[in-house]
Phi, psi and omega in degrees: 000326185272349204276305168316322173288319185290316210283287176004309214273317197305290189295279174340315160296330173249358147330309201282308238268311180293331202275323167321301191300279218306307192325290186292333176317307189308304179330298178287351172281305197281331170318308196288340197291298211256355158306295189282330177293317168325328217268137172281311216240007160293154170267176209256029186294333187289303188323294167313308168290349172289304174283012156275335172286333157304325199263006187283155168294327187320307159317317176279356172279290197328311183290313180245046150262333160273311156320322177283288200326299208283286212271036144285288203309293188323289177338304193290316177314330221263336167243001161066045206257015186223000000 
């Protein structure tokens, strides 16, 4: 039961932690994004980082750092190996 509590805990921590990253990237791309876009005479460099920052991997880590975590968890309910 605690090798569950501990895996739990674990994947929640780095949930927050990658899910936090992707977050604040987007915030700061796109602030900046939509700054430059006011400006008539910026270039579309912010834009072009929003959208490599929508396309980061950081979503497809989460997910399957949840996903491991979730069949650890199951795994440990189902056979009891501690």
């Amino acid at each position: 039961m605690w090798t569950a509590i501990v895996v739990l805990a674990v994947v929640g921590v780095l949930m927050n932690r990658f899910g936090n990253a992707y977050f604040d990237l987007l915030v700061v791309t796109a602030r900046r994004a939509v700054e430059d876009r006011k400006n008539i005479l910026a270039d579309f460099s912010s834009l072009e980082a929003f959208h490599a920052a929508r396309a980061a991997w950081y979503p497809v880590g989460v997910t399957v750092i949840g996903m491991v975590g979730l069949a650890a968890i199951l795994w440990l309910m189902m056979f009891k190996p501690f």
